[in-house]
C-alpha positions as a printed Julia matrix, in Angstrom:
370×3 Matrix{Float64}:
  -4.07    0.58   33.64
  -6.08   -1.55   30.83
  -5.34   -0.68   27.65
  -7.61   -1.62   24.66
  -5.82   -1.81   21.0
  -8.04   -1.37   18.58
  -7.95   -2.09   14.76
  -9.98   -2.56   11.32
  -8.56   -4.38    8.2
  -5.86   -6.68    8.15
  -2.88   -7.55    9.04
  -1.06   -4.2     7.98
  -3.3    -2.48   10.46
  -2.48   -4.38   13.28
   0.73   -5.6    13.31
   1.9    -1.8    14.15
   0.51   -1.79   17.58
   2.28   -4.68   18.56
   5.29   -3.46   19.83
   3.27   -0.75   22.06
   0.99   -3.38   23.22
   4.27   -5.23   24.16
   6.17   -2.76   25.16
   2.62   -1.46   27.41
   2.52   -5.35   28.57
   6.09   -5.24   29.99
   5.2    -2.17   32.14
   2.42   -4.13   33.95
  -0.31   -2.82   32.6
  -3.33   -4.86   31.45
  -3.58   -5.37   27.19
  -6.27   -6.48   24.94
  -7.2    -6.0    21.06
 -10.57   -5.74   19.75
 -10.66   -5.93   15.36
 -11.48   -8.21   12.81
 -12.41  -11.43   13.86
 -10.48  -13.49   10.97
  -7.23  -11.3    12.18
  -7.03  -12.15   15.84
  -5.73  -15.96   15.92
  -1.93  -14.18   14.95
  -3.0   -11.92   18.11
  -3.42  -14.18   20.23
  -0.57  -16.62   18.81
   1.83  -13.51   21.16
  -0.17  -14.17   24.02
  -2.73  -11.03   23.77
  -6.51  -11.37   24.67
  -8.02  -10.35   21.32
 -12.04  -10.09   21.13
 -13.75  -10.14   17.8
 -15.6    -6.23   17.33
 -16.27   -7.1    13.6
 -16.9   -10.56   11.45
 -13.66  -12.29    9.66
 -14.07  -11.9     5.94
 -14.17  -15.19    3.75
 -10.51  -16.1     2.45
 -10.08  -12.93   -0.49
 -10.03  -14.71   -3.62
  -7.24  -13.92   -6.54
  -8.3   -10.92   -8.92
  -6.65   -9.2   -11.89
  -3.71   -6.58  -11.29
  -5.4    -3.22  -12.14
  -3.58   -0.17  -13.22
  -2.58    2.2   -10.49
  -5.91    4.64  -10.13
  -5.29    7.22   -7.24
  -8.71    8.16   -7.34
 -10.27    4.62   -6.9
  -7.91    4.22   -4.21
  -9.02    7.24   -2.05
 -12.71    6.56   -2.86
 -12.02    2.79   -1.35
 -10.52    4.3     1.69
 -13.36    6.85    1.83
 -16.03    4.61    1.36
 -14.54    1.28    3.08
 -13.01    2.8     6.61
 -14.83    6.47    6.99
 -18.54    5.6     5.55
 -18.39    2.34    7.32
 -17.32    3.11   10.53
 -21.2     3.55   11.95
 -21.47   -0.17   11.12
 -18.94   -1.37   13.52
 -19.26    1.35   16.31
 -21.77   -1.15   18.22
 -19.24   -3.82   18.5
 -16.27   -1.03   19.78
 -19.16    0.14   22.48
 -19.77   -3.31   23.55
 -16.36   -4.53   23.86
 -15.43   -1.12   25.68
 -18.62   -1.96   28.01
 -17.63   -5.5    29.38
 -13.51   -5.16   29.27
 -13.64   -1.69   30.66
 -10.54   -0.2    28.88
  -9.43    2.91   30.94
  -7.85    4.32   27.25
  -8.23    3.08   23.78
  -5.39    3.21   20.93
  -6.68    2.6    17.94
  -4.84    2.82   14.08
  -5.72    6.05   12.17
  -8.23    4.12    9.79
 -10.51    3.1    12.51
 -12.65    5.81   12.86
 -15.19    3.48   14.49
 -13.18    3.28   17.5
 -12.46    6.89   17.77
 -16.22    7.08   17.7
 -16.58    5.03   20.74
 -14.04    6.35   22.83
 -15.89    9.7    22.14
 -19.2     8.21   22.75
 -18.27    6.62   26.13
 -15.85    9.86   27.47
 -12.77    7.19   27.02
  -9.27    8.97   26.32
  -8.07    7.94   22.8
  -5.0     7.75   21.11
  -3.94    7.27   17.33
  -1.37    5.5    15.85
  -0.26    5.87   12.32
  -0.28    3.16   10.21
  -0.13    5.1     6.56
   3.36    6.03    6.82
   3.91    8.78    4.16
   0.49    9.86    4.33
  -1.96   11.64    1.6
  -4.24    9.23    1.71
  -5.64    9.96    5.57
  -6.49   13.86    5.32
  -8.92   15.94    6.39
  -9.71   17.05    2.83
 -10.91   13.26    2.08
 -12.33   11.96    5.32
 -14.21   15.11    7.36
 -17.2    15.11    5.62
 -18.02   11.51    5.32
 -16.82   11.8     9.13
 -19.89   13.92    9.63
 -22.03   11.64    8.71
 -20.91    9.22   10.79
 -20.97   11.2    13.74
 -24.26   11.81   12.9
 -25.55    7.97   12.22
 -24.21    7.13   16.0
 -25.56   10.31   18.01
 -22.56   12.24   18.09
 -22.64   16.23   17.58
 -21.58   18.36   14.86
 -17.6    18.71   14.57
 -17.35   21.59   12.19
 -13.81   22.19   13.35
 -13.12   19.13   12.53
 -11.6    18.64   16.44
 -12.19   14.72   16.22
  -9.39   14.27   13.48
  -7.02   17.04   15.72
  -7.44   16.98   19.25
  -6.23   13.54   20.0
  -2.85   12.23   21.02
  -0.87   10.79   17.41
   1.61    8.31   17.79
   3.52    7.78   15.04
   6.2     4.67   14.87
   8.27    6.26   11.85
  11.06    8.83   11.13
   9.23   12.04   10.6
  11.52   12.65    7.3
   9.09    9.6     5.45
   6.28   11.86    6.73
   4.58   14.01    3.2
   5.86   17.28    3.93
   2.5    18.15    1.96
   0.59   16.35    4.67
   2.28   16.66    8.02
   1.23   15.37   11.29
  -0.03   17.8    13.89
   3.38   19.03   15.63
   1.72   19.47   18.76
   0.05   16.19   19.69
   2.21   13.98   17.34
   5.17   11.96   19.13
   7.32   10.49   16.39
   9.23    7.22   18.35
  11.02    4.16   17.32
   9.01    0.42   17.4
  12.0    -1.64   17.92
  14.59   -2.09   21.09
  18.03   -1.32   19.29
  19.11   -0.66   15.89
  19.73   -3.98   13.63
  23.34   -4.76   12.93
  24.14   -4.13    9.61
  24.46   -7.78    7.34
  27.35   -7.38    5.61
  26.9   -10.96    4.06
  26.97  -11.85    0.19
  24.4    -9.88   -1.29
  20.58  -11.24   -0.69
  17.43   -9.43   -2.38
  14.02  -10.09   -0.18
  10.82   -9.84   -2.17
   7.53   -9.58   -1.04
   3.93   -8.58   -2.19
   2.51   -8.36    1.02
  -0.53   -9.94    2.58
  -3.6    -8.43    1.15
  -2.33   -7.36   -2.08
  -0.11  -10.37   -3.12
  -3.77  -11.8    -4.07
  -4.43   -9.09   -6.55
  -1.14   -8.97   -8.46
  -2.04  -11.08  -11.16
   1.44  -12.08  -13.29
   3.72   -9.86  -10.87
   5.37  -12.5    -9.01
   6.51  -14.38  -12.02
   7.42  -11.35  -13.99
   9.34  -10.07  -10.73
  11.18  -13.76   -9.61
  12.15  -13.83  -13.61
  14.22  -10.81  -13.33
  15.41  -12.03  -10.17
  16.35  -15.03  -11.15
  18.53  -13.4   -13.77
  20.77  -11.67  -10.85
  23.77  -13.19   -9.38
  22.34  -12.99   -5.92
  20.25  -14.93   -3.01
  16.51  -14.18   -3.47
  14.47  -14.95   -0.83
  10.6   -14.54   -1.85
   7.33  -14.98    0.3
   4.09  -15.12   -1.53
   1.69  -15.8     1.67
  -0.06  -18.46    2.92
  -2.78  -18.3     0.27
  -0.62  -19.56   -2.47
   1.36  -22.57   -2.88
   4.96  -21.46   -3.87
   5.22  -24.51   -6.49
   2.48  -22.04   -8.23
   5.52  -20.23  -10.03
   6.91  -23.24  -11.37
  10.47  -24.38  -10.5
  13.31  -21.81   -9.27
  16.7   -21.97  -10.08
  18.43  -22.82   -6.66
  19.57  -19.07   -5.94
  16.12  -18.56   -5.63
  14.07  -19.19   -2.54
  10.08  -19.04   -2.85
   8.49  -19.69    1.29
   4.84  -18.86    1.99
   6.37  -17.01    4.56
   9.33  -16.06    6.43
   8.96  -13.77    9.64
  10.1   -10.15    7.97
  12.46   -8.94   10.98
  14.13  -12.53   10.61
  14.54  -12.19    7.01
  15.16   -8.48    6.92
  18.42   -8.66    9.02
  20.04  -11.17    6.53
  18.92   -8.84    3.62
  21.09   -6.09    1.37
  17.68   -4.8    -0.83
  14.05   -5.26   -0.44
  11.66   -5.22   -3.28
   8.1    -4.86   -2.6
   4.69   -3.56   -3.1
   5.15   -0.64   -0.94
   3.08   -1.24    2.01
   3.73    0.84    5.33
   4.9    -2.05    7.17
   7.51   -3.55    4.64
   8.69    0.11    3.83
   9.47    1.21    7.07
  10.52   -2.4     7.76
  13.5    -1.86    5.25
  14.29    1.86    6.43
  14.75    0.23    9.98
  17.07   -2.16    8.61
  19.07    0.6     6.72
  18.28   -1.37    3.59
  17.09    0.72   -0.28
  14.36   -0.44   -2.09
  12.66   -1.61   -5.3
   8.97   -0.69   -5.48
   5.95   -1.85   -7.59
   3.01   -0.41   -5.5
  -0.21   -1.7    -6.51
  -2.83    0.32   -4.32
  -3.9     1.66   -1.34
  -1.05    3.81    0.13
   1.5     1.96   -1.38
   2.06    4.73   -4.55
   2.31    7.42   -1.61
   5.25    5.47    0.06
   7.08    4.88   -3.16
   6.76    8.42   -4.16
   8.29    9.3    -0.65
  11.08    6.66   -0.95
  11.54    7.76   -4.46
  12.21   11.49   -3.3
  14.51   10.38   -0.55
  17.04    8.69   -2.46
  16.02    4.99   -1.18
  14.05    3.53   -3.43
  13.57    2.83   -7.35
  10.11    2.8    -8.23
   8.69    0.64  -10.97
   5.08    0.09  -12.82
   3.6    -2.86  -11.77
   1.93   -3.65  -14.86
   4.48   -2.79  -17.46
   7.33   -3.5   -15.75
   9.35   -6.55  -17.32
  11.64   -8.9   -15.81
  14.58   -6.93  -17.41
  13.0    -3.7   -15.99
  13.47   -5.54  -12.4
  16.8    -6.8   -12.79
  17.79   -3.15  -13.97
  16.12   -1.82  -11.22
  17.95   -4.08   -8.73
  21.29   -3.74   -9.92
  21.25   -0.29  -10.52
  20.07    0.23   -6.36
  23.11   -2.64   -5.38
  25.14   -0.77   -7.7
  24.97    2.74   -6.34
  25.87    3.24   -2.66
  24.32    6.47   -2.62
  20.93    4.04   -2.14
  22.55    2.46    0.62
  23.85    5.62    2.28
  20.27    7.38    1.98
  18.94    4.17    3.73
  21.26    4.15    6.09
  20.38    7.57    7.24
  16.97    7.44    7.32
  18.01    4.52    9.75
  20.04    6.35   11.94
  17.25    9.46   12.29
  14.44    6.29   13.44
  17.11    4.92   15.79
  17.47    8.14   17.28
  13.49    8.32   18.28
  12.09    7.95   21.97
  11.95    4.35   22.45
   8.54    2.32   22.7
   8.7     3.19   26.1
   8.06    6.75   25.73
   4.45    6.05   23.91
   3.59    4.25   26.58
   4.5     7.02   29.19
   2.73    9.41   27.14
  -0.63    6.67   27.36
  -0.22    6.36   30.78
  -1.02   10.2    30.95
  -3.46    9.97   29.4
  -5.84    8.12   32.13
């Protein structure tokens, strides 16, 4: 079977469908990803054939921290992946055309792809990528949904059928889910990305930090205000600020603390006791997989929607990224080390993702599709 993976965005949209595309590659069947051209090179760096269905973006450039604005953030979601999903439709179509998928996956922001599939009578299947949700919903996205349907010749979906009617495979414990906003229990299969549980590090105590790749350019003062506090704790720190910033930037550390461009997350994760991030999907449920609580300062996007979620489940601290002070982050830290019941909660949430369907079992469920 050939199996197109499909994405729009970054690297937070596509590094989810990795371990399906791997675990679909080790079954025999034939894999390829279509997305943003300026995205693929890490693609193909695992040995995938990736094909360019929209133009890179020029390097982002460093802008202000803003104050969190929920409505800004679901009128950028609105307007940047469901009103401009007619714009890359043509390059889906094409790609669809010459590698001749037999079934298309494609992350639940690329509406553009779901569009295709429909267009060209291919099977399609979702993956989640917005862990806790909100952010996603019909309420937001069905009526700018119809007007894409309409730019590209597609009929009228009153009900709405395009957003519920498709298979939704979801890599994360469906406890992290938004009770408020819950995935459609009958074509939803909740399963685990990784082989086996990580060991538990029972090392000396080691805080990871991380803004993540897209918004680690738009967080202003954060990483000195966070590695301050930090550097007042009497623990390893281990901080990557991405490839688009040179760690000498934040001036000289104090030799507990170690600033990389980056470090591979599962590496670094396994040798961790606390993450602090900005709250992105991938570096949340990173943590949870690794049994390890949290320190949040989520800038944007879905990242307020995960910390909210972490916050309610007892594995995470949540702080304001613009008024938070270095104090407020060693507090933060210390108080989450201190307090096993942060640990425990993690370790829980852990144990209910371990207990998923294995990779293997999205790929069966593919494989019916055809």
């Amino acid at each position: 079977m050939r199996i197109l993976f499909a994405f729009t965005g970054g690297r937070g949209h596509v590094e989810p469908l990795i371990p399906l595309a791997e675990a679909a590659r080790a079954a025999g069947h034939a894999v390829a990803f279509g997305g943003r051209g300026s995205v693929l090179p890490a693609v193909e760096a695992l040995g995938f054939d990736a094909f360019a269905t929209e133009p890179g973006r020029k390097p982002p450039e460093r802008v202000p921290l803003q104050p969190l604005d929920p409505e800004r953030e679901a009128r950028d979601f609105r307007d940047g992946f469901v009103l401009r999903a007619s714009e890359r439709v043509p390059g889906v179509v094409q790609l669809c055309r010459e590698w001749t998928p037999d079934v298309v996956v494609g992350e639940e922001s690329h509406y553009a792809a779901l569009a295709a599939a429909e267009l060209l009578g291919l099977p399609f299947a979702t993956l989640v990528v917005l862990a806790a949700g909100t952010l996603a919903t019909p309420v937001l996205v069905a009526e700018p949904l119809q007007c894409v349907r309409a730019e590209v010749g597609l009929p009228d979906d009153e009900g709405a059928s395009m957003l519920s009617d498709r298979l939704v495979l979801a890599p994360l414990p469906p406890r992290f889910r938004d009770p408020d906003f819950p995935l459609p229990a009958q074509i939803t299969a909740y399963y685990r990305p990784f082989a086996e549980p990580p060991e538990k590090y029972d090392g000396p105590p080691r805080v990871y930090f991380t803004l993540g790749t897209v918004f680690n350019l738009e967080s202003g003062d954060l990483f000195s205000r966070v590695l301050t506090g930090l550097a007042r704790l009497p623990v390893e720190v281990v901080a990557t600020v991405g490839t688009a910033i040179e760690p000498t930037e934040l001036g000289e550390q104090p030799a507990h603390v170690r600033v990389e461009q980056f470090v591979p997350q599962a590496e670094i994760l396994s040798r961790s006791s606390l993450v602090v991030s900005h709250g992105g999907s991938g570096s949340v449920l990173g943590a949870i997989a690794h049994g390890l609580p949290q320190v949040l300062v989520p800038m944007g996007a879905d990242q307020p929607l995960n910390a909210t979620r972490s916050e309610e489940l007892g594995i995470a601290r949540v702080l304001d990224p613009v008024a938070a002070t270095p104090e407020d982050v060693r507090n933060a830290v210390m108080a989450v080390l201190d307090q096993p019941t942060y640990r425990a909660d993690a370790e829980l949430l852990q144990s209910e993702f371990a207990a998923l369907p294995g990779v293997e079992h999205a790929v069966t469920l593919l494989e019916q599709l055809r």
